[in-house]
C-alpha positions as CSV (number, residue, x, y, z in Angstrom):
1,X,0.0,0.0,0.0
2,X,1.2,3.8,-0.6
3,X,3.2,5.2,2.1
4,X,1.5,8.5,1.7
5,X,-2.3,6.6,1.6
6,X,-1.2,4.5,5.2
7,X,0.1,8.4,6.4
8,X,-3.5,9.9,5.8
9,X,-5.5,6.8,6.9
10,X,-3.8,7.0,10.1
11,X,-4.0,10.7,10.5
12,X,-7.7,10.9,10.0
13,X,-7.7,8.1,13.0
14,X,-5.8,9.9,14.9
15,X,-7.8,13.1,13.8
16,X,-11.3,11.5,14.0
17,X,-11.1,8.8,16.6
18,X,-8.5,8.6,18.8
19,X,-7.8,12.3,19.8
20,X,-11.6,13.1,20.3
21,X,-11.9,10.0,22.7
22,X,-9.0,11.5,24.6
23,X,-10.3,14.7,24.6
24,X,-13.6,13.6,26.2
25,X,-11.8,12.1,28.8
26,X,-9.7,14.9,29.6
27,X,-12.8,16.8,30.0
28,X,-14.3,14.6,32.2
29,X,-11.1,14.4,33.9
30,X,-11.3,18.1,33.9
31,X,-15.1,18.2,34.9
32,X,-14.3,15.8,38.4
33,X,-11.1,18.0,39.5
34,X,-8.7,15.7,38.2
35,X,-6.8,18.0,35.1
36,X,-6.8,22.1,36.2
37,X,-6.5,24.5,33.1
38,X,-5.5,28.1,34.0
39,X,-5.6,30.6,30.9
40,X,-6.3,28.0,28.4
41,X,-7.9,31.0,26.2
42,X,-4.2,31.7,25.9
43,X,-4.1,28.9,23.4
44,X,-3.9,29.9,20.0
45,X,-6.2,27.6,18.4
46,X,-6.3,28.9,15.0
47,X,-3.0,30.3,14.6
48,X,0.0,29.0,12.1
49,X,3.2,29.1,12.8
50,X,3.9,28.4,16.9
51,X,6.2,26.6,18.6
52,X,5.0,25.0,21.9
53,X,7.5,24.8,24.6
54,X,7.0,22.9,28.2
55,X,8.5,21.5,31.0
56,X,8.8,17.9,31.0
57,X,7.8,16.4,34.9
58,X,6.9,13.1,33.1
59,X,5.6,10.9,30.4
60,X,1.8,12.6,30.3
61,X,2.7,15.8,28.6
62,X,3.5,14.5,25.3
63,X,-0.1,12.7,25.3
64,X,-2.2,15.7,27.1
65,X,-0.7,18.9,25.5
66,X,-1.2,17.7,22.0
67,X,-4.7,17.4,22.8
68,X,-5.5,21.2,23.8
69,X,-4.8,22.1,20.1
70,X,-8.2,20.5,18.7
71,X,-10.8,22.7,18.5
72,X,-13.2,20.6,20.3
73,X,-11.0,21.5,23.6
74,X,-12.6,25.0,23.2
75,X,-15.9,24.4,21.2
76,X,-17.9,21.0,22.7
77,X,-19.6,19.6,19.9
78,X,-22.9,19.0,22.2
79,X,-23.9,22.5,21.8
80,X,-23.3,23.1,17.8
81,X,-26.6,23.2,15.8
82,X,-25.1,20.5,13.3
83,X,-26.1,18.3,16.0
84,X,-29.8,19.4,15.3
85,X,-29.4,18.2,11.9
86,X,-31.9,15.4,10.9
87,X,-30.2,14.2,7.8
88,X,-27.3,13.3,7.1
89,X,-25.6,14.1,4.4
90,X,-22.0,14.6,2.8
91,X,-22.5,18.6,3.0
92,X,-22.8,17.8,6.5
93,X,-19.7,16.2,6.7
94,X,-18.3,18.9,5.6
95,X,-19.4,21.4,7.6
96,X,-18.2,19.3,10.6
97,X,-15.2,19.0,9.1
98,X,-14.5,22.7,9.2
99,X,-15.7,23.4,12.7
100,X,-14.5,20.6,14.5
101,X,-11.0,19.8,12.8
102,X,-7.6,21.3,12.4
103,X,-5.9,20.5,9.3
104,X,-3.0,18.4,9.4
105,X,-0.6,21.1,10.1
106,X,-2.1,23.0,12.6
107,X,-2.3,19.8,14.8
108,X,1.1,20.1,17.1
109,X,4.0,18.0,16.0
110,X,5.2,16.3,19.1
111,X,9.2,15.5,19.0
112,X,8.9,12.2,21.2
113,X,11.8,10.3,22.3
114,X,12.1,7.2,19.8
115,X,12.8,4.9,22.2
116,X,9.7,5.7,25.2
117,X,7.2,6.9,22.3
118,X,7.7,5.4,19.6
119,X,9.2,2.2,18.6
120,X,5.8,0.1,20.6
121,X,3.4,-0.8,17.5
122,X,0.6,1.0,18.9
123,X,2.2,3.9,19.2
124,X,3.4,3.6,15.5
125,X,-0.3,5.2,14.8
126,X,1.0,8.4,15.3
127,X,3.2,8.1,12.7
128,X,3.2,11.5,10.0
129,X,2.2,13.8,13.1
130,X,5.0,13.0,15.3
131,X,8.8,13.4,14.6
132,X,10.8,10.7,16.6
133,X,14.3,11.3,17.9
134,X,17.0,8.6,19.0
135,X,18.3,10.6,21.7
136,X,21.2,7.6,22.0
137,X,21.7,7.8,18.0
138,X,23.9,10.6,16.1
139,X,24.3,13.4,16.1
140,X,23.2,13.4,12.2
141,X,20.1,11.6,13.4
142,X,18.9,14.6,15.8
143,X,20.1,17.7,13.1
144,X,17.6,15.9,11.0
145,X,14.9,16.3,13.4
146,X,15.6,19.9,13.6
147,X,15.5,20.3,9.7
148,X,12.2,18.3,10.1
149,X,10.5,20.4,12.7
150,X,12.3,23.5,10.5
151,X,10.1,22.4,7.5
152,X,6.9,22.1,9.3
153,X,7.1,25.7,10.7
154,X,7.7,27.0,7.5
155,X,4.8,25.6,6.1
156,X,2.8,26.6,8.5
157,X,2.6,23.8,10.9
158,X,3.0,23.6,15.0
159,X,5.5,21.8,16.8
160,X,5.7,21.1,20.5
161,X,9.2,21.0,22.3
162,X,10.5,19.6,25.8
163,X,13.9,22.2,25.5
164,X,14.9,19.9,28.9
165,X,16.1,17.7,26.3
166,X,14.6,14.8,28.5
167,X,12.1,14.6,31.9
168,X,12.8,17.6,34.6
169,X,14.5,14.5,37.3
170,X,16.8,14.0,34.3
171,X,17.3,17.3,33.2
172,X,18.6,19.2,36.2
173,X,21.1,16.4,36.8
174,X,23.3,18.7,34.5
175,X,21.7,22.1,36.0
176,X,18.6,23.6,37.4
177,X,16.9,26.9,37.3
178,X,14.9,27.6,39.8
179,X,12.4,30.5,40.5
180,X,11.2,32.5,43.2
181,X,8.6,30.2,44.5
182,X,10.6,27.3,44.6
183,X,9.5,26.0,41.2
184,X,12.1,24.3,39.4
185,X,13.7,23.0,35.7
186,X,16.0,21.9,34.3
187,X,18.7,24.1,31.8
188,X,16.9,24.7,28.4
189,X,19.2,23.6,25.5
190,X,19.0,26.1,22.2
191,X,17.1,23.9,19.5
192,X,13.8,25.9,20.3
193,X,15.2,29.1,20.3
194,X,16.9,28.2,16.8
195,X,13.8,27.1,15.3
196,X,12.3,30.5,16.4
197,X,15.3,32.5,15.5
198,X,15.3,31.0,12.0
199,X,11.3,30.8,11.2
200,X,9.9,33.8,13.2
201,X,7.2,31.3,14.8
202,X,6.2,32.8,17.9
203,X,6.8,30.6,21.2
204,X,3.7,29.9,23.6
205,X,5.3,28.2,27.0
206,X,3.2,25.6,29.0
207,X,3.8,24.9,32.6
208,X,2.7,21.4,33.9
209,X,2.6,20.6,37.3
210,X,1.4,17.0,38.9
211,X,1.6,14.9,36.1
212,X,5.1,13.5,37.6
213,X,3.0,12.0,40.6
214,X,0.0,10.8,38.3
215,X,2.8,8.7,36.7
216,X,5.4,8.4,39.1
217,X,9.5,8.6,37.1
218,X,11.3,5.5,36.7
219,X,15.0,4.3,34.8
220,X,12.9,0.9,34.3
221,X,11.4,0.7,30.7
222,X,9.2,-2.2,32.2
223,X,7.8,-0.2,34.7
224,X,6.8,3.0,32.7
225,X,2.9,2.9,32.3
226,X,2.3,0.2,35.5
227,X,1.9,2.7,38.2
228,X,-0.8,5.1,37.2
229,X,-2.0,7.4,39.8
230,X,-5.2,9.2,38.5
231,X,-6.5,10.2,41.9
232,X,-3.9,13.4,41.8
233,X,-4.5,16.7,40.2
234,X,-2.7,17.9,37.4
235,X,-2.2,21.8,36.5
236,X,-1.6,22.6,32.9
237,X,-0.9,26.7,32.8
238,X,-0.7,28.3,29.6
239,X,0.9,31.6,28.6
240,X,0.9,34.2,26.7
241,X,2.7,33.8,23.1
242,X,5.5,35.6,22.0
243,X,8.4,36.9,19.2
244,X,11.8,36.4,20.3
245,X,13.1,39.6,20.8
246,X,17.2,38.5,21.0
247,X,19.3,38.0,18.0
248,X,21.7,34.8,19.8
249,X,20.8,31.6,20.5
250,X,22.0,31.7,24.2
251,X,19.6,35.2,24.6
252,X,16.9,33.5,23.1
253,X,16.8,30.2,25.3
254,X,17.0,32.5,28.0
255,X,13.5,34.2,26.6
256,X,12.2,31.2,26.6
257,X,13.3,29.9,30.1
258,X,12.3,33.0,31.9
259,X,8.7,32.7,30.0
260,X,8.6,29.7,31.4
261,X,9.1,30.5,34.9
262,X,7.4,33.6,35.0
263,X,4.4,31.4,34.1
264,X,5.7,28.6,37.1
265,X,4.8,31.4,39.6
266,X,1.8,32.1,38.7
């Protein structure tokens, strides 16, 4: 079968199915106390051209923030008068298609680690959204990433980015920053801020908190998804988006970093 055809068939899954599923649980989640969203008008839902950038407490983020950029986060589909519609019809297709779906490259590119995200078959769904990196492969290997992620902002497209480079516990084994209030990170490295720096895409940070205890960090690959904790409250704050201002790499990832824990503090 065509590459391209097995791309789209799994993005309208993905698009269609398995994302609105999600997305009605982390409503529900949301509706019982469970998921807190502060600002989340802050999103740019409709908007080209935006890098997402978030801290990285644990495995959730790369399944939950992805999920805030469907339209259906901000619009329920309950309340729309298509669903007073009698008929069915392909015009009404259609029309749902408009209101209730991003095109392909407004959805957020996540940049998962190959190794945790990828390489399981079921994950392998997500294929021609996501762009996987081998974080233990060459250095070759990761510039092409960066090129990737390059050519979706240019088009148009949204990418989301854990500038940690890894989790927070793993991150700040090389050096924390740490904020007024106690809140802490580990040291940005500069891909972000070169993507932003060399498309213009403004940057909207994300600060999760909670998610780390929800699924408590391990070293074990065995032991990743076997210690759920869903009786704990995540926090998912979003900010304001922004235009780098500085001209260097190292001034940009700074940006970026004290966006980020401005919005910790909050």
């Amino acid at each position: 079968m065509n590459h391209n055809l097995i791309n789209e068939i799994m993005f309208l899954t993905v698009n269609y199915l398995v994302a609105p599923c999600l997305g009605v649980l982390v409503c529900l989640l949301e509706t019982i106390g469970r998921i807190k969203f502060v600002h989340f008008d802050h999103f740019p839902i409709w908007e080209e051209r935006i890098i997402i950038v978030s801290n990285h407490p644990s495995l959730l983020e790369p399944v939950l923030i992805p999920l805030m950029g469907f339209p259906w986060m901000n619009f329920p589909w309950v309340f729309s008068p298509l669903t007073s519609r009698e008929r069915f019809s392909l015009s009404w297709f259609r029309e749902l298609q408009r209101e209730f779906s991003l095109p392909k490259k407004l959805i957020p590119a996540n940049v998962p680690d190959k190794n945790n995200y990828y390489d399981p078959l079921y994950l392998r769904l997500f294929q021609g959204i996501n762009v996987p990196v081998d974080r233990g492969g060459q250095m070759s290997g990761r510039i092409n990433t960066i090129v990737k992620l390059k050519k979706i902002l240019v088009s148009g497209g949204r990418v989301l980015i854990f500038p940690e480079g890894t989790r927070t516990f793993k991150a700040i084994r090389r050096g924390e920053v740490k904020t007024a209030k106690g809140n802490i990170i580990g040291e940005l490295k500069d891909g972000a801020a070169w993507l932003a720096l060399e498309t213009g895409a403004r940057i909207l940070p994300i600060w999760v908190e909670g998610t780390d205890r929800v699924l408590p960090n391990t070293e074990s690959p065995a032991l990743k998804l076997r210690c759920l904790r869903p009786w704990y409250k995540i926090t998912i704050k979003v900010g304001s988006p922004f235009f780098i201002r500085a001209k260097s790499r190292k001034d940009a990832t700074l940006e970026i970093t004290q966006g980020l824990m401005k919005l910790a503090d909050e």
